[in-house]
Steps between C-alpha positions, in 0.01 A plus 500: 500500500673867375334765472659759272344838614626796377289682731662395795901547412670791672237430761595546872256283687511394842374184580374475886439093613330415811395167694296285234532160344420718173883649586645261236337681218658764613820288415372485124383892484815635573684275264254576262535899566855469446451353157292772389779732587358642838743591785378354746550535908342220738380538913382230716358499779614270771219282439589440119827367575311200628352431168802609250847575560669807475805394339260373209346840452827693520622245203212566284475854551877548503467798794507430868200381614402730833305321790588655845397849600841584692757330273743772381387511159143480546493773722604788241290313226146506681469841396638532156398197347104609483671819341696299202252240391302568268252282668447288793333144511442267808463177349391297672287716744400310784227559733658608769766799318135631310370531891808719594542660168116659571565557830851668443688252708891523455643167679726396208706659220274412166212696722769771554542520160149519382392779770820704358469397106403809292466255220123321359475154726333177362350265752474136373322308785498142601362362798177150555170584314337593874804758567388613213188533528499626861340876466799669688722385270300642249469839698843462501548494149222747471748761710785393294342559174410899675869509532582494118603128534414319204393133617526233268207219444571146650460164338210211568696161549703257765541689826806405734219377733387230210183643485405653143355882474646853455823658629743368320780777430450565110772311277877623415349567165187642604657758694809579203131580271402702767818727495546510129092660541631740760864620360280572112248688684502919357715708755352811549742714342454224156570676167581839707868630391695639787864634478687515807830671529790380740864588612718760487626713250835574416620836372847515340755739595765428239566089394552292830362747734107559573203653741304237620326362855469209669158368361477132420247471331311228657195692616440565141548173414296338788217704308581397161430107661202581711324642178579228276332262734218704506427474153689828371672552200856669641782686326768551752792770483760479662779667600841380562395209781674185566235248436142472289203331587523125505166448398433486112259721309658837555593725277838655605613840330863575646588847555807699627404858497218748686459606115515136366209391744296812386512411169402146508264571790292763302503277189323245657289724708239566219384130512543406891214471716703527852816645536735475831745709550748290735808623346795732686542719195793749544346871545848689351690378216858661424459784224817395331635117466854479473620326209827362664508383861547786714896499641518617916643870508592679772200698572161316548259444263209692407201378306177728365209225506184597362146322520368223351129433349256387765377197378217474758361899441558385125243232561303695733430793242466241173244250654190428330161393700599147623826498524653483836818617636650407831835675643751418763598776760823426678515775746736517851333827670114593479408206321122536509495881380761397210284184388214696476646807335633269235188302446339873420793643318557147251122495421561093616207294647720335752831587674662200742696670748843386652666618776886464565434538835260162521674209616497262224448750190741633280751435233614131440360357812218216462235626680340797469216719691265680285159790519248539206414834429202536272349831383190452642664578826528147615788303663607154497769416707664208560744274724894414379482216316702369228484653204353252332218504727516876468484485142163270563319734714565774203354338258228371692419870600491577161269243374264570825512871429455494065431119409269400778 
């Protein structure tokens, strides 16, 4: 049995057991999800160990497979593995871990992980036709399904018990259908064409020598990812950064210059539904560019800088009834009065506000702590996070606020 899926490759899915007898087709699904090209991560509870073995999981899966809440690794992972899967399934779900799911019990790490996961969560339940049946476990359910929990249909068949009826977990294959459904579903940003800007930019002074910062580039590219999973159709420029976005499907314009990025920027600004403005663009460019490399004299060295085009008041001014335009505002003193001046003075729908002065924000760190500014006066702020997760909560503010 291989199942080819297109769909699912690039995939980051983690797969949560618990205690069932159904546990062994968990065996086959992640096998199975690793032959369709998903990465896959595996939990198990304490219980699940009883029915499968770790070591069998972890070979299949070729990751560790986490089981015990303190365990070094599993401690810094509870918390950012809900934030990099693309989706979470507990397969099998057992009676018991659907009871403290709906109740928001937290006695193990794959509960950890599902109270903390940002990510969609499948439920694939398997328990004896009268667990089934029982009406809590359906008001469980009920709850979870209130949650946003999607909860997969069981099978009619041989119980564990030997009796014959429903709860059966839903086959390997079954559940690999049910995914390929899910991953083809419309995001809500489908067919919309976003550009998103990222880095620094880099102004030359004569050959080897330039003005720059100390951007990365990576909020801009966390973006760039988040909107391609939502459907979006991205362009991405980018500045002189040290890596691109691993996932495939973006369109990657390089750039060196403040002017370079205007140009390509407002080129593809006539046809762009959304356009993010995550870049560090230089303000000043040098008036003169030295044709040979400039030798050390004896005095210092004086430059005349003068501005460049401002890409985001470019946008601001040009936009057309539909288009959106969202701005970044790194500021170190006054931050709200700044943000809010620039939202006004750029004509932008959005501004997302930085401030040096927040731990965990700033240039090439991985984490970053943002505020929405919208010009209807209102404010979204939010926790650090990484920026990743940052770049999540952006674009789901902008689909709440324009796509909704």
């Amino acid at each position: 049995m291989v199942f080819l899926n297109p769909m699912l490759k690039g995939k980051k899915i983690v797969v949560g057991i618990t205690g069932s007898i159904a546990a062994y087709k968990a065996v086959l699904l992640v096998r199975e999800l690793v032959k369709a090209g998903a990465e896959v991560k595996v939990i198990m509870t304490p219980a699940a160990c009883d029915f499968v073995t770790p070591l069998t999981l972890s070979t299949l899966s070729q990751q560790p497979v986490l089981s015990r809440m303190f365990d070094e690794q599993s401690w810094s992972n509870h918390v950012m593995l809900g934030r990099w899967a693309d989706l979470m399934l507990i397969a099998p779900a057992s009676c018991n871990t659907i009871a403290k799911m709906a109740g928001g019990n937290c006695d193990n790490l794959l509960l950890a992980v599902y109270l903390s996961a940002t990510c969609p969560v499948a439920i694939a339940p398997a328990m004896d036709e009268d667990m089934w049946l029982h009406p809590s476990t359906h008001a469980n359910l009920d709850r979870l399904t209130t949650y946003g929990n999607h909860i997969l249909p069981v099978g009619k068949g041989a119980l564990a018990s030997g009796l014959h009826g429903e709860g059966r977990m839903a086959e390997p294959e079954q559940i690999i259908d049910w995914l390929q459904g899910y991953f083809s579903l419309p995001g809500p940003l489908t067919g919309k064409k976003v550009l998103v800007t990222a880095g620094p930019t880099y102004e030359p002074i004569d050959p080897v020598r330039f003005i720059g910062n100390h951007s990365s580039g990576k909020m801009g590219i966390a973006l760039a990812e988040a909107l391609l999973k939502k459907g979006a159709v991205v362009t991405l420029v980018a500045g002189p950064v040290a890596a691109l976005p691993e996932l495939k499907g973006i369109a990657i314009r390089k750039v060196t210059t403040a002017a370079e990025m205007y140009t390509e920027c407002m080129a593809l600004f006539p046809e762009t539904d959304i356009a993010i403005m995550a870049a560090a663009v230089a303000d000043y460019t040098p008036e003169h560019i030295a044709a040979e490399k400039i030798k050390k004299g004896a005095e210092g060295l004086t430059l005349n800088l003068k501005k460049t085009t401002d890409i985001l008041k470019a946008m601001g001014e040009s936009k057309t009834a539909g288009q959106i335009v969202v701005g970044f505002a790194l500021e170190t003193t006054a931050e709200e009065q700044h943000a809010k001046e620039k939202l006004e003075k750029k004509k932008a729908d959005l501004i997302v506000l930085n401030s040096l002065r927040d731990a965990g924000a700033g240039f090439g760190k991985d984490t970053n702590k943002i505020t929405i500014y919208a010009r209807d006066g209102r404010q979204y702020p939010f926790e650090v996070k990484s920026k990743s997760a940052v770049a999540n909560d952006i674009v789901e503010t902008i689909i709440r606020l324009y796509y909704a």
